[in-house]
DOFI-971420 format. One record per residue (C-alpha): residue number from 1; residue in three letters; x, y, z. Coordinates in nm, 2 decimals, always signed. Example, Ala and Ser with C-alpha at 12.3 -4.5 7.8 and 13.67 -1.06 7.14 Angstrom:
BEGIN
<r 1, 'Ala', <+1.23, -0.45, +0.78>>
<r 2, 'Ser', <+1.37, -0.11, +0.71>>
END
This chain:
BEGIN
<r 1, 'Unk', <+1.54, -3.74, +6.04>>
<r 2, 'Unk', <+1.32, -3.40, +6.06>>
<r 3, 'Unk', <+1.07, -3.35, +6.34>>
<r 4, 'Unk', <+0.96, -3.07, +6.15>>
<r 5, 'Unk', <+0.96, -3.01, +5.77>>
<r 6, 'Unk', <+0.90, -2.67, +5.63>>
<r 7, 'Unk', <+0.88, -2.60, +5.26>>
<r 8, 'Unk', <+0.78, -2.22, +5.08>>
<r 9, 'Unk', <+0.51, -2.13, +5.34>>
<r 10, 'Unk', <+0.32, -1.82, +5.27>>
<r 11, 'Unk', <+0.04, -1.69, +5.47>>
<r 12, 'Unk', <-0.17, -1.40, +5.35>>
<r 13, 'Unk', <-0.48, -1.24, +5.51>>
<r 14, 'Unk', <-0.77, -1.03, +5.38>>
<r 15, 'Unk', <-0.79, -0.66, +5.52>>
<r 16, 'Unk', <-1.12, -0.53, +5.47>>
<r 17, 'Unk', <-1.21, -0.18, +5.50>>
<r 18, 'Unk', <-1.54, -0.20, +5.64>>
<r 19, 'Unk', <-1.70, -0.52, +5.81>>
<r 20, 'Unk', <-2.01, -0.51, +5.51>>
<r 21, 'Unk', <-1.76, -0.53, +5.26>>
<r 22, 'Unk', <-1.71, -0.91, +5.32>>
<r 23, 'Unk', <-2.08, -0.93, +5.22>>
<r 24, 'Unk', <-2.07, -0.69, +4.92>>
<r 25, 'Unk', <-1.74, -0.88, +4.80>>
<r 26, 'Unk', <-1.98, -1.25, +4.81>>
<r 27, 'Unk', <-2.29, -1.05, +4.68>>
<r 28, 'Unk', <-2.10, -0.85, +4.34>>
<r 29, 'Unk', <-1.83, -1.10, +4.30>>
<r 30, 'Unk', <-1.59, -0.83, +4.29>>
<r 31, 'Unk', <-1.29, -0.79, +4.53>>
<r 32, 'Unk', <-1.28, -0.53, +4.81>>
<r 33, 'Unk', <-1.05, -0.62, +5.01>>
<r 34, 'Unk', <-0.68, -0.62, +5.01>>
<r 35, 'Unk', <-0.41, -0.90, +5.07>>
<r 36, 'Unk', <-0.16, -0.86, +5.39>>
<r 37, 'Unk', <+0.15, -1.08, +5.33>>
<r 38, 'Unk', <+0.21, -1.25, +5.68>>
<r 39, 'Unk', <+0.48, -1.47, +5.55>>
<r 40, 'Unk', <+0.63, -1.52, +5.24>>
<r 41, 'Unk', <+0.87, -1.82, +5.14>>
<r 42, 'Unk', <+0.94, -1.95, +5.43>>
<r 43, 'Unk', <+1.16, -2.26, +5.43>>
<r 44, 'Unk', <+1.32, -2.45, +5.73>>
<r 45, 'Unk', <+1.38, -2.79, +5.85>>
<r 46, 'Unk', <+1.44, -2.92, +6.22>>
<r 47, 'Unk', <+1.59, -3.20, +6.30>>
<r 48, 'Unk', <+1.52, -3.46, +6.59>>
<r 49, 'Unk', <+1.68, -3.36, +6.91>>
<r 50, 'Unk', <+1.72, -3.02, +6.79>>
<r 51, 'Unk', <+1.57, -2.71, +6.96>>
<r 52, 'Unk', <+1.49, -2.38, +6.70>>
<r 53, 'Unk', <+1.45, -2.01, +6.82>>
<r 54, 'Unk', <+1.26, -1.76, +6.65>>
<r 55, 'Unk', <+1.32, -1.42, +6.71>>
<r 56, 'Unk', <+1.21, -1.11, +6.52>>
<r 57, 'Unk', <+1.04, -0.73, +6.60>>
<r 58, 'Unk', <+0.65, -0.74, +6.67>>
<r 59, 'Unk', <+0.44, -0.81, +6.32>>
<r 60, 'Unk', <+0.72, -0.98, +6.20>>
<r 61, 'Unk', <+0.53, -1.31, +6.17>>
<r 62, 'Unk', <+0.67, -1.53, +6.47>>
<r 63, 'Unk', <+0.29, -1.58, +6.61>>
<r 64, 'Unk', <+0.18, -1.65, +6.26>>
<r 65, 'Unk', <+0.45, -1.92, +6.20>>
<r 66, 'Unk', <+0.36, -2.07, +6.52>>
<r 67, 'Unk', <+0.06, -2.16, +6.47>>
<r 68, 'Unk', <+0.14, -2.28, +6.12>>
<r 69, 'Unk', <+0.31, -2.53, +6.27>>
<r 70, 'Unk', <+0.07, -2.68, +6.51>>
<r 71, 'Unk', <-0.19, -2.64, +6.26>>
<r 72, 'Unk', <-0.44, -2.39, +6.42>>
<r 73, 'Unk', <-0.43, -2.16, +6.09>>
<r 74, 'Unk', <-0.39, -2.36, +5.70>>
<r 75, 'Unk', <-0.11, -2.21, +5.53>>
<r 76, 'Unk', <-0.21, -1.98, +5.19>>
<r 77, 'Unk', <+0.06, -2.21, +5.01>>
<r 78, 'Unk', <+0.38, -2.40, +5.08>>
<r 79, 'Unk', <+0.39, -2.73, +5.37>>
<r 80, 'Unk', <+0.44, -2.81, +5.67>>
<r 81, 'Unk', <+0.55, -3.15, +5.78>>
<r 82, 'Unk', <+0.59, -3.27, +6.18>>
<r 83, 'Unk', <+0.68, -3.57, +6.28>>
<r 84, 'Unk', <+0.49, -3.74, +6.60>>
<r 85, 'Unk', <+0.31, -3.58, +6.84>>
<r 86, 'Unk', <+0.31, -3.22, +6.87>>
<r 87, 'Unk', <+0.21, -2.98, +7.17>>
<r 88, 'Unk', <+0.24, -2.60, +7.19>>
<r 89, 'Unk', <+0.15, -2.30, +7.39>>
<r 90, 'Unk', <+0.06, -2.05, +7.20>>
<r 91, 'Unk', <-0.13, -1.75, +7.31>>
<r 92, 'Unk', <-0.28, -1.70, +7.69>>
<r 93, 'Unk', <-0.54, -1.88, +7.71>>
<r 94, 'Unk', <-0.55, -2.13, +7.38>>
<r 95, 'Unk', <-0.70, -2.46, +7.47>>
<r 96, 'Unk', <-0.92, -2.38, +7.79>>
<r 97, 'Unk', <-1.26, -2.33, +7.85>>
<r 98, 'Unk', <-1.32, -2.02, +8.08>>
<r 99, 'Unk', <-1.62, -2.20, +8.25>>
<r 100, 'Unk', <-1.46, -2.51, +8.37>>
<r 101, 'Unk', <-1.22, -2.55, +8.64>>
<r 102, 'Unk', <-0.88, -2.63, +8.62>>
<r 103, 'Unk', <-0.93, -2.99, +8.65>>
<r 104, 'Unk', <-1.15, -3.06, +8.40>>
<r 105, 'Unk', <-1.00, -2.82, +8.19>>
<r 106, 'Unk', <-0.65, -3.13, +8.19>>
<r 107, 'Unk', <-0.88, -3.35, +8.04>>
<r 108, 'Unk', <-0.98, -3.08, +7.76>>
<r 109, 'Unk', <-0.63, -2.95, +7.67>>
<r 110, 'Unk', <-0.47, -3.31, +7.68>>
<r 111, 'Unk', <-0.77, -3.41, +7.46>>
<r 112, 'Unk', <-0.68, -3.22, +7.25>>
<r 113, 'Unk', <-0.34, -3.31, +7.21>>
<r 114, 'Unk', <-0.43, -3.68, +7.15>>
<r 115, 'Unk', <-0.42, -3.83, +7.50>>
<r 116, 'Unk', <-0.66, -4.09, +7.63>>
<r 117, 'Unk', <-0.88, -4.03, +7.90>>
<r 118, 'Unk', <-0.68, -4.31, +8.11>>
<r 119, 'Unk', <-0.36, -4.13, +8.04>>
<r 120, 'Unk', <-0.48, -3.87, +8.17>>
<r 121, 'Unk', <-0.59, -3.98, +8.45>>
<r 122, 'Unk', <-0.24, -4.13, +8.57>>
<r 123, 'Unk', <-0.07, -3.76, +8.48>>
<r 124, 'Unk', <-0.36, -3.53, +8.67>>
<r 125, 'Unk', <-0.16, -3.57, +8.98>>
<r 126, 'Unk', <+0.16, -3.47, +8.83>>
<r 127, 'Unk', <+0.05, -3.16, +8.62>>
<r 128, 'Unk', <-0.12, -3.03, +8.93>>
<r 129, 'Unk', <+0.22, -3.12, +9.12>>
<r 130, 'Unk', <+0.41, -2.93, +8.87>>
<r 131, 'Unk', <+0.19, -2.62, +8.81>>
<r 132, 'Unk', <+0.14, -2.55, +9.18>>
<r 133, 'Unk', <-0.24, -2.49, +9.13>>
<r 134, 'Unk', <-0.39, -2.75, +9.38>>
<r 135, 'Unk', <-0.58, -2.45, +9.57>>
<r 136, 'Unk', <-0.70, -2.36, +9.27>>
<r 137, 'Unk', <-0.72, -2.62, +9.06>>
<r 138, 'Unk', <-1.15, -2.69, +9.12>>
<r 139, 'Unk', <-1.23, -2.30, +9.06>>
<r 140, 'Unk', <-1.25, -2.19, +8.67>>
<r 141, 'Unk', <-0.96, -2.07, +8.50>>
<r 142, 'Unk', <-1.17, -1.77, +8.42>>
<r 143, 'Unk', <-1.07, -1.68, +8.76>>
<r 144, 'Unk', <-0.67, -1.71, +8.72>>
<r 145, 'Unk', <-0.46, -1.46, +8.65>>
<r 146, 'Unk', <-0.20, -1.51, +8.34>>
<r 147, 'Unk', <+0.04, -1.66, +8.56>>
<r 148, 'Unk', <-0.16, -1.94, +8.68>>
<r 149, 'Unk', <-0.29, -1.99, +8.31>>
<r 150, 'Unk', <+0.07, -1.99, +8.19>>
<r 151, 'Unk', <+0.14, -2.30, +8.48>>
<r 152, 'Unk', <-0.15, -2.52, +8.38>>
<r 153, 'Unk', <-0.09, -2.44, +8.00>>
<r 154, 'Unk', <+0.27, -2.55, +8.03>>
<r 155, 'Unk', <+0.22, -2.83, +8.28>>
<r 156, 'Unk', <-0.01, -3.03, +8.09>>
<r 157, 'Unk', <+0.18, -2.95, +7.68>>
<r 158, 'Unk', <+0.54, -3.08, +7.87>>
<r 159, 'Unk', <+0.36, -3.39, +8.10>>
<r 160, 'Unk', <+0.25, -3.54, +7.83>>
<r 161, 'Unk', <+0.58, -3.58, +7.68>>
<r 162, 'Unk', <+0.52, -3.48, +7.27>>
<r 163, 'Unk', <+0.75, -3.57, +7.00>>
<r 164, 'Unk', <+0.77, -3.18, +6.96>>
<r 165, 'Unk', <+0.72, -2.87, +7.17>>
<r 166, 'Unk', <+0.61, -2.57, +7.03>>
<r 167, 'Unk', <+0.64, -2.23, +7.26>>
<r 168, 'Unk', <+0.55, -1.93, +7.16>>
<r 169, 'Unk', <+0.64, -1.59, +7.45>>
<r 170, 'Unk', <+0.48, -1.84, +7.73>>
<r 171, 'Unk', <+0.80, -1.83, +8.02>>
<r 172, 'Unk', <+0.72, -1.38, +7.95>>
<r 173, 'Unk', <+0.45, -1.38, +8.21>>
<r 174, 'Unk', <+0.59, -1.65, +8.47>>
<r 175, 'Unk', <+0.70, -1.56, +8.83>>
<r 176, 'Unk', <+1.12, -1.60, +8.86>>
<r 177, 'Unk', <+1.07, -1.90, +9.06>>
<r 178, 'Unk', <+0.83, -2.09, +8.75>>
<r 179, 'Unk', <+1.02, -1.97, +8.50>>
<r 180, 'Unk', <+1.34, -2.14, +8.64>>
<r 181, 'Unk', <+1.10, -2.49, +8.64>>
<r 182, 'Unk', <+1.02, -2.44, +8.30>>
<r 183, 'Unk', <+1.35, -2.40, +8.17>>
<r 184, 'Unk', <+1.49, -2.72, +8.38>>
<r 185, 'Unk', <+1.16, -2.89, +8.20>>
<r 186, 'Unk', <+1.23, -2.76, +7.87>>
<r 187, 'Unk', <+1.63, -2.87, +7.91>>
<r 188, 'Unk', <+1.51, -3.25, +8.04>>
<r 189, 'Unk', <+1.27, -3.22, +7.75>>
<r 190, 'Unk', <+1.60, -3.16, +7.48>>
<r 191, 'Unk', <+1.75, -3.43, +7.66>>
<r 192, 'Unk', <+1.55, -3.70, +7.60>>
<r 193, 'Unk', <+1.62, -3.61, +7.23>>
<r 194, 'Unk', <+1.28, -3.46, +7.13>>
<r 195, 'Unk', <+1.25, -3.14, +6.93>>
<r 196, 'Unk', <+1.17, -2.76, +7.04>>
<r 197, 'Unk', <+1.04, -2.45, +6.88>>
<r 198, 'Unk', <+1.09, -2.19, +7.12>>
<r 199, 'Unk', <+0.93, -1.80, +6.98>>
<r 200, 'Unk', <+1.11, -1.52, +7.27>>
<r 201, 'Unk', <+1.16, -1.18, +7.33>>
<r 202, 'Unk', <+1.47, -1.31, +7.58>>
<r 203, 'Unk', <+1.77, -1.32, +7.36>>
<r 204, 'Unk', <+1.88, -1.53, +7.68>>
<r 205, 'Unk', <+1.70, -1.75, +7.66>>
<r 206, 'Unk', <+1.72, -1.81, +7.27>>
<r 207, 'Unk', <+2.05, -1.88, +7.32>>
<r 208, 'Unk', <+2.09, -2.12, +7.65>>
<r 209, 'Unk', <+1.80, -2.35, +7.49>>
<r 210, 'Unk', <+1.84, -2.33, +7.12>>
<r 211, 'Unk', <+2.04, -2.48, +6.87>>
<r 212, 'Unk', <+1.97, -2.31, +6.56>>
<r 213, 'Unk', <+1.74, -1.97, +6.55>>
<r 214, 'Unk', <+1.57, -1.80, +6.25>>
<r 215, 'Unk', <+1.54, -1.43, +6.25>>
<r 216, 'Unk', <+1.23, -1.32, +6.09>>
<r 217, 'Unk', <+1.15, -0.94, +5.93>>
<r 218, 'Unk', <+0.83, -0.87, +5.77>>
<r 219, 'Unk', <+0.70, -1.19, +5.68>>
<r 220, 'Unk', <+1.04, -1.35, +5.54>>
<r 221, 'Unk', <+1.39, -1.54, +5.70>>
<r 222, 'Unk', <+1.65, -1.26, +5.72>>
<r 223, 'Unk', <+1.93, -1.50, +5.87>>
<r 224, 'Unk', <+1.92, -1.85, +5.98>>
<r 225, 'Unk', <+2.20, -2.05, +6.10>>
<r 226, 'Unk', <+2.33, -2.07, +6.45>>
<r 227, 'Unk', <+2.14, -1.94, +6.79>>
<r 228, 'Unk', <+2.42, -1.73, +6.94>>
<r 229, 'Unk', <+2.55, -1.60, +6.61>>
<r 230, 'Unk', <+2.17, -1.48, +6.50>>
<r 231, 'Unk', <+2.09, -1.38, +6.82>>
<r 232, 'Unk', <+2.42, -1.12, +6.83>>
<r 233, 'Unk', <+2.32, -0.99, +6.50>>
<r 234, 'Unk', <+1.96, -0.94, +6.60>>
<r 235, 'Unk', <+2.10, -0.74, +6.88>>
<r 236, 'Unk', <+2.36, -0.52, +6.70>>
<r 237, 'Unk', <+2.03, -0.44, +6.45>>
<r 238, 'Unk', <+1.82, -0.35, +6.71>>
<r 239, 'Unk', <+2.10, -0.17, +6.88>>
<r 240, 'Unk', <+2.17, +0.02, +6.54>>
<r 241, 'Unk', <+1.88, +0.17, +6.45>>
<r 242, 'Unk', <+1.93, +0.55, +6.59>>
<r 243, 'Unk', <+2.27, +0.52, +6.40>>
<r 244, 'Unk', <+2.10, +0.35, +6.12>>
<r 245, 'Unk', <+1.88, +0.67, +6.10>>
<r 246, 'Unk', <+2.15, +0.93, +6.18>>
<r 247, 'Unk', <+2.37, +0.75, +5.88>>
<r 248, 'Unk', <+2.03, +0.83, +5.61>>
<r 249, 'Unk', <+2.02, +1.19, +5.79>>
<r 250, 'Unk', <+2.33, +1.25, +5.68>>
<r 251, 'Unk', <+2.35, +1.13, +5.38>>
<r 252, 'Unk', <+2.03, +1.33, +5.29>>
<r 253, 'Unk', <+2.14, +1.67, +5.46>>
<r 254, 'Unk', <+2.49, +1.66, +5.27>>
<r 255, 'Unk', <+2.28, +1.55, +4.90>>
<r 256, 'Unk', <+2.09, +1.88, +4.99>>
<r 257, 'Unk', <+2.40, +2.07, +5.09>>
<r 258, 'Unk', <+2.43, +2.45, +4.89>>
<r 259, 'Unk', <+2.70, +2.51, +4.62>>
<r 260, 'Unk', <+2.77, +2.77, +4.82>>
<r 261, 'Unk', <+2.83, +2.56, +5.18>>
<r 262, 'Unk', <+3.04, +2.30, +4.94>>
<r 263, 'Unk', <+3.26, +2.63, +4.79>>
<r 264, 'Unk', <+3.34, +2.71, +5.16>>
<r 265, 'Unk', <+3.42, +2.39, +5.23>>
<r 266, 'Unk', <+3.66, +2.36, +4.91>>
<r 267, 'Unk', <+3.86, +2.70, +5.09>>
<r 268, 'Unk', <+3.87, +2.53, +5.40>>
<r 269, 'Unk', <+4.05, +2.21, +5.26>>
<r 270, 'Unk', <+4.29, +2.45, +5.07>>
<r 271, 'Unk', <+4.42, +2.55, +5.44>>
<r 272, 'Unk', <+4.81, +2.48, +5.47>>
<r 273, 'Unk', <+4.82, +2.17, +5.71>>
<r 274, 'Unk', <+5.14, +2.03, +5.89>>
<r 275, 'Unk', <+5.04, +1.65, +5.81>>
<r 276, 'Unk', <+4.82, +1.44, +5.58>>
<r 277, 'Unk', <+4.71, +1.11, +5.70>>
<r 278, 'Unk', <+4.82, +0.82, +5.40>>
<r 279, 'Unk', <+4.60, +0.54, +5.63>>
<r 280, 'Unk', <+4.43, +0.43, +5.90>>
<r 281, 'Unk', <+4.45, +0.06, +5.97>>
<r 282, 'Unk', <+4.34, -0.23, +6.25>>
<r 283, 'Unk', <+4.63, -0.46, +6.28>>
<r 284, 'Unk', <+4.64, -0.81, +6.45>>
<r 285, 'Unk', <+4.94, -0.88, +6.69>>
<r 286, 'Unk', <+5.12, -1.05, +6.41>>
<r 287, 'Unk', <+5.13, -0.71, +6.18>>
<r 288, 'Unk', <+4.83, -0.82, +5.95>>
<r 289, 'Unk', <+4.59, -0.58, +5.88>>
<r 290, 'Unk', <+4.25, -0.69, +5.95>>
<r 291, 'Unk', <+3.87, -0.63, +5.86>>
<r 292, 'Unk', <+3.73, -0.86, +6.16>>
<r 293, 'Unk', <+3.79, -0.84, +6.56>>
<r 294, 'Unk', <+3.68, -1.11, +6.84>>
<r 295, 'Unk', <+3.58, -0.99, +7.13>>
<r 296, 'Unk', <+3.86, -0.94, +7.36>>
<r 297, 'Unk', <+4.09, -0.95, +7.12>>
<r 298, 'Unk', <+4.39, -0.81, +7.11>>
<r 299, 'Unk', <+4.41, -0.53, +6.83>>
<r 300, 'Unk', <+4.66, -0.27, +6.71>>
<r 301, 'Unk', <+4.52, +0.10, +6.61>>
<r 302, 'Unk', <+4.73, +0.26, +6.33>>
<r 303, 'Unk', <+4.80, +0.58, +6.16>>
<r 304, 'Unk', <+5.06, +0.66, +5.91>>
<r 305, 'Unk', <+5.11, +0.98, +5.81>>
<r 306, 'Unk', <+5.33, +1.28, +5.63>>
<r 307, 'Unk', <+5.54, +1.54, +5.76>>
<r 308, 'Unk', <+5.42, +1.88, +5.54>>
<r 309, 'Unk', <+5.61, +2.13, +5.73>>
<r 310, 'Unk', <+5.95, +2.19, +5.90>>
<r 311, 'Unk', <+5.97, +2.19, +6.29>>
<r 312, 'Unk', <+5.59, +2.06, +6.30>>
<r 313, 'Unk', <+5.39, +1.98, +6.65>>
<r 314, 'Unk', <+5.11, +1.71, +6.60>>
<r 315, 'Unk', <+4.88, +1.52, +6.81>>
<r 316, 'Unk', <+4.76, +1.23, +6.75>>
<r 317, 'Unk', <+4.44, +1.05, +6.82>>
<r 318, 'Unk', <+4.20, +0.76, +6.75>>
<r 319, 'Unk', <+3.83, +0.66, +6.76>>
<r 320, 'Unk', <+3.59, +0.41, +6.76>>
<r 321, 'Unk', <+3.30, +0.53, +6.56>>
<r 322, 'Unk', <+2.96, +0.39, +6.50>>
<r 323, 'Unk', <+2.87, +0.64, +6.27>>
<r 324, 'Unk', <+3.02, +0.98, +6.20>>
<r 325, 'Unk', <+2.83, +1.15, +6.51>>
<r 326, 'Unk', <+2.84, +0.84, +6.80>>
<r 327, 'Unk', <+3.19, +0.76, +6.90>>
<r 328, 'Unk', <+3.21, +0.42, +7.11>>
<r 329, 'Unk', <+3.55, +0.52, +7.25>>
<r 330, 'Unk', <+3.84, +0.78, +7.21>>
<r 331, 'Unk', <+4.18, +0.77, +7.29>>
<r 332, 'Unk', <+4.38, +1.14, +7.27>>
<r 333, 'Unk', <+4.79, +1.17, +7.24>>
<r 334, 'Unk', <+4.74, +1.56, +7.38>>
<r 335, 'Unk', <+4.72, +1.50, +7.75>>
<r 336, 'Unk', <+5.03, +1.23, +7.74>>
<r 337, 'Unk', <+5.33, +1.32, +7.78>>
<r 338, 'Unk', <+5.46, +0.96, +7.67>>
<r 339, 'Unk', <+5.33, +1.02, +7.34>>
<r 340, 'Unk', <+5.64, +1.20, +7.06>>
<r 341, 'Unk', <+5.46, +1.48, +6.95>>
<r 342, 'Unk', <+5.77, +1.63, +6.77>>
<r 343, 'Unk', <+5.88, +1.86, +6.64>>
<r 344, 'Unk', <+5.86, +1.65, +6.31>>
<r 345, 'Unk', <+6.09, +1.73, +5.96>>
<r 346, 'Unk', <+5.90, +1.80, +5.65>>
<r 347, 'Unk', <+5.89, +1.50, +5.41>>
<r 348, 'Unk', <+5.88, +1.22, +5.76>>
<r 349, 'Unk', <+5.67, +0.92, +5.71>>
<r 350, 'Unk', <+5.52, +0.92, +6.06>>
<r 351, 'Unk', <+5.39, +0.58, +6.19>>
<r 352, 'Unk', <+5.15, +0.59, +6.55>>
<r 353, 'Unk', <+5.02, +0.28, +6.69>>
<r 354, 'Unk', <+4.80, +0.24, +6.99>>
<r 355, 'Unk', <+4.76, -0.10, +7.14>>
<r 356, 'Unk', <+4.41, -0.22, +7.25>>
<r 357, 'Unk', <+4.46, -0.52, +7.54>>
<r 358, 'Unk', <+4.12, -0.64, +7.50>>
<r 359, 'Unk', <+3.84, -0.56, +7.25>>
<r 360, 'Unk', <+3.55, -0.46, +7.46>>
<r 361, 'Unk', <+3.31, -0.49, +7.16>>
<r 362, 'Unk', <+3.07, -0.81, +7.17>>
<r 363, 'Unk', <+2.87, -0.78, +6.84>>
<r 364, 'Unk', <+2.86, -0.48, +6.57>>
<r 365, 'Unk', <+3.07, -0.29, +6.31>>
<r 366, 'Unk', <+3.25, +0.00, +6.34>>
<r 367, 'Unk', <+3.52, +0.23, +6.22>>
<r 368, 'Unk', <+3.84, +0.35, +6.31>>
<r 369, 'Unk', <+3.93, +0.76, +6.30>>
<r 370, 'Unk', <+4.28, +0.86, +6.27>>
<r 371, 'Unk', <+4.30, +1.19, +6.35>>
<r 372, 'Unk', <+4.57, +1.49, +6.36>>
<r 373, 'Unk', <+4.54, +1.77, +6.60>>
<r 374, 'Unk', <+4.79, +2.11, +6.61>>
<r 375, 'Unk', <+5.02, +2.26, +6.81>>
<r 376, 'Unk', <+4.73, +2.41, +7.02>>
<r 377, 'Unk', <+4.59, +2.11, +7.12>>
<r 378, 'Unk', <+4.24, +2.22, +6.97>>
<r 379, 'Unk', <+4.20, +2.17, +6.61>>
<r 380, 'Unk', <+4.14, +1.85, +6.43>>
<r 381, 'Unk', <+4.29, +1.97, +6.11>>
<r 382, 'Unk', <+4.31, +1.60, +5.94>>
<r 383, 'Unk', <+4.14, +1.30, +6.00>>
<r 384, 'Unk', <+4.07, +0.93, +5.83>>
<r 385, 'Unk', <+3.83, +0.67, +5.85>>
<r 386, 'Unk', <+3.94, +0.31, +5.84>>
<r 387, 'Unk', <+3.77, +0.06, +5.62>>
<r 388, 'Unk', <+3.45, -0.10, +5.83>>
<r 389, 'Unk', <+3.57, -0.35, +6.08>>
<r 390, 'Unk', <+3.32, -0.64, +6.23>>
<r 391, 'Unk', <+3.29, -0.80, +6.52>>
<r 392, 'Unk', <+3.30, -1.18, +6.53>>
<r 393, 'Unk', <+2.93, -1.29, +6.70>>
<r 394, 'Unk', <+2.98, -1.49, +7.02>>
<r 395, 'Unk', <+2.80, -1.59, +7.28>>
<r 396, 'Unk', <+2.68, -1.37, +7.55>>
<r 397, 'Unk', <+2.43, -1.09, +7.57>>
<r 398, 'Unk', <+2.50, -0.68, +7.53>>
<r 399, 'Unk', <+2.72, -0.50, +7.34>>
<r 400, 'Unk', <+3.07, -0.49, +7.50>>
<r 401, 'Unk', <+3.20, -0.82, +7.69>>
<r 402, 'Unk', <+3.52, -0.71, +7.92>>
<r 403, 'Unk', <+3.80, -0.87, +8.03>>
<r 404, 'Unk', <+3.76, -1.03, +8.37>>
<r 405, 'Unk', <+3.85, -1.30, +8.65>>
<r 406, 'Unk', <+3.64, -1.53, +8.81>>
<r 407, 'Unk', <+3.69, -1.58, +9.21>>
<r 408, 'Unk', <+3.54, -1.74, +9.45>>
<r 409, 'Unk', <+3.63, -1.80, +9.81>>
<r 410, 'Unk', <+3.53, -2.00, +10.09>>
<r 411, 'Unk', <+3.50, -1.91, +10.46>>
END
C-alpha cells in the first residue's frame, strides 16, 4: 500500500512586475503577469515503511514539493494522495504563534495536526522531555533562537506519532548533540513501519535514513531510484560542474579556432614520430575490456602501440582525466627504471600495461590517456583517449573511497 501517492503535479506561480499590477490585471481583465513553473510533472509513489529523500540545488522545487504534500499550498494541477495522519516540519517557525509561550504553543501545533486536547495533555510532559526546553518552555517562542524552535517543532510532529513524517532542512540548524536525538527518533520512527519524507542538504544523511531519493532540477525528477545511487550521482554533478564548464570552453574556443592555427597544427601532425598509439583500453583482471569500474576495483591500464622507427626510445605513460585540462591521477614510465623503454624495431606491436590495486574513484566518469613520450624524456609526441569509463555508485560520501583496514585494540 502507498502512504503517499503522487500523480503529474505541477505548481506554477504568478510573477508580477509591480505590486499595482495585480489590481490593473482584475480591473482590465487583461494579463500582466507572467507564469513561473515551480514543478512540472511530477510523479512518485511511497510506500508504507518506506522513507524518500529529496535532494536537489536551491530553487529546484524541494520546499515547493514539501508543502504540496502536507497540503499548505493546492497544487496548479496533478494529485496528491496520503494515507493517515501526516506531520511535517517545514520552514522555521511554521505552526507557532510568536506571542504565546512554548507550552501553549503544544496545544496549537498538535491541534493542528489532529490531536485532541486530552492527547495532548498526556504527551506535554514528553515533548518538553524530549526538546530540552523546560526553562523555557513558559516564555514565547518569539524569544527562542532557531535552535530551540527547531526542538519544540520536532518534538511535538515525531510525539505524536503520524502515519507519515514530512521534513524539510529541519536537523540543518540543530546543535550536534539534538541532531543525534533526532536521527535515533527518526530511525525508531522507520521502525515502527511508518513512512518518511526527508528534504536535506546532508548527502549523509539522505543516505543513512532513506530508502529511495528523488533528485529534483528545475521544477522536474532528473533521477529517481535508489538513495545511495542518486545521492552519488548528485555528488559527481555537483562535483563536475567547473569541468562541465571547461569541456563547453573548449569546445567553443576550438569551433572559433583560425584556419590559420588549424594549418599549423596540420604541420605539426606531419612530424616524423617513433610510435603511433593503435588503443588505449581499461581491462578487468580476467582480460575483458571494460566501460565500468567499482570502486576499489581492481583494473588494468592499457596501451598498444607501433614501432615507426628503427632503434626507437619511448616512454610511456597513463592518466586519469576528467576533462582534457584536470587530470585525477598520472602514472609516468620516465623515472622507472623497471619500465622497457627499448630500443624498439620498426614495425613492433608494443603492448604496456599498468596495474591499478585498487580504484580510488567513488562516483564519476572519466577517461584514460595513453601517452608516448621521446628519448628526452620531455615531449609527449602521441597520445590517446580511451572511451569514457563510469564508476559504479556505492555507498559512501566523497569522491575517492581508498583501500583500508579497520583496527581496534584494547588496553
Amino acid at each position: 500500500m502507498h502512504s503517499i501517492s503522487v500523480n503529474n503535479l505541477n505548481k506554477d506561480f504568478r510573477i508580477y512586475a509591480r505590486p499595482q499590477d495585480r489590481l490593473l490585471e482584475l480591473l482590465l481583465r487583461q494579463p500582466r503577469h507572467r507564469v513561473f513553473h515551480v514543478l512540472q510533472d511530477v510523479s512518485f509513489d511511497v510506500m508504507e515503511g518506506k522513507s524518500l529523500g529529496i535532494i536537489g540545488d536551491n530553487g529546484a522545487g524541494k520546499s515547493t514539493l514539501m508543502k504540496l504534500l502536507v497540503g499548505t499550498l493546492q497544487p496548479s494541477s496533478g494529485t496528491v494522495h496520503t494515507k493517515g495522519q501526516v506531520a511535517a516540519l517545514l520552514e522555521l517557525g511554521a505552526g507557532f504563534h510568536p506571542e504565546f509561550s512554548g507550552r501553549r504553543n503544544i496545544y496549537l501545533n498538535a491541534s493542528l495536526l489532529g490531536v485532541p486536547d486530552d492527547d495532548i495533555a498526556a504527551l506535554e510532559e514528553d515533548i518538553i522531555e524530549f526538546s530540552e526546553l523546560r526553562d523555557f518552555i513558559d516564555r514565547p517562542v518569539k524569544t527562542y533562537s532557531s535552535g530551540m524552535y527547531v526542538r519544540l517543532a520536532f518534538s511535538i510532529a515525531t510525539m505524536v506519532r503520524p502515519d507519515v513524517l514530512v521534513i524539510d532542512e529541519a536537523l540543518a540548524v540543530g546543535d550536534i548533540a539534538f541532531q543525534r536525538k533526532c536521527v535515533q527518533r527518526m530511525n525508531e520512527f522507520r521502525a515502527q513501519n511508518k513512512s518518511m519524507v526527508f528534504c536535506s542538504h546532508s548527502m549523509y544523511h539522505v543516505q543513512e535514513l532513506c530508502d529511495t531519493a528523488i533528485w529534483l532540477e528545475k521544477g522536474r525528477i532528473r533521477e529517481m531510484g535508489q538513495s545511495e545511487e542518486i545521492v552519488a550521482r548528485y555528488e559527481d554533478y555537483c562535483n563536475s560542474r567547473r569541468s562541465y564548464t571547461k569541456a563547453e570552453e573548449q569546445a567553443k574556443a576550438l569551433e572559433s579556432e583560425s584556419s590559420a592555427a588549424k594549418a599549423e597544427q596540420a604541420e605539426k601532425d606531419k612530424t616524423p614520430k617513433d610510435a603511433r598509439i593503435i588503443h588505449t583500453v581499461v581491462r578487468n583482471t580476467d582480460g575483458e575490456i571494460i566501460d565500468t569500474v567499482e570502486p576499489l576495483q581492481e583494473v588494468i591500464l592499457e596501451l598498444q602501440a607501433e614501432i615507426l622507427n628503427d632503434n626507437s626510445i619511448c616512454y610511456f605513460g597513463f592518466a586519469l582525466m576528467k576533462d582534457l585540462d584536470e587530470v585525477i591521477s598520472a602514472y609516468l614510465g620516465t623515472d622507472r627504471p623497471d619500465v622497457e623503454h627499448g630500443p624498439f624495431r620498426k614495425g613492433e606491436i608494443i603492448t604496456v600495461q599498468l596495474r591499478l590495486d585498487a580504484m580510488a574513484l567513488r562516483v564519476g566518469n572519466f577517461h584514460v590517456l595513453g601517452g608516448i613520450n621521446d628519448a628526452s624524456g620531455l615531449l609527449w609526441y602521441e597520445t590517446k583517449l580511451s572511451k569514457e569509463i563510469m564508476v559504479k555508485t556505492s555507498k559512501g560520501l566523497g569522491v575517492f573511497v581508498m583501500k583500508s583496514e579497520w583496527k581496534v585494540e584494547h588496553s
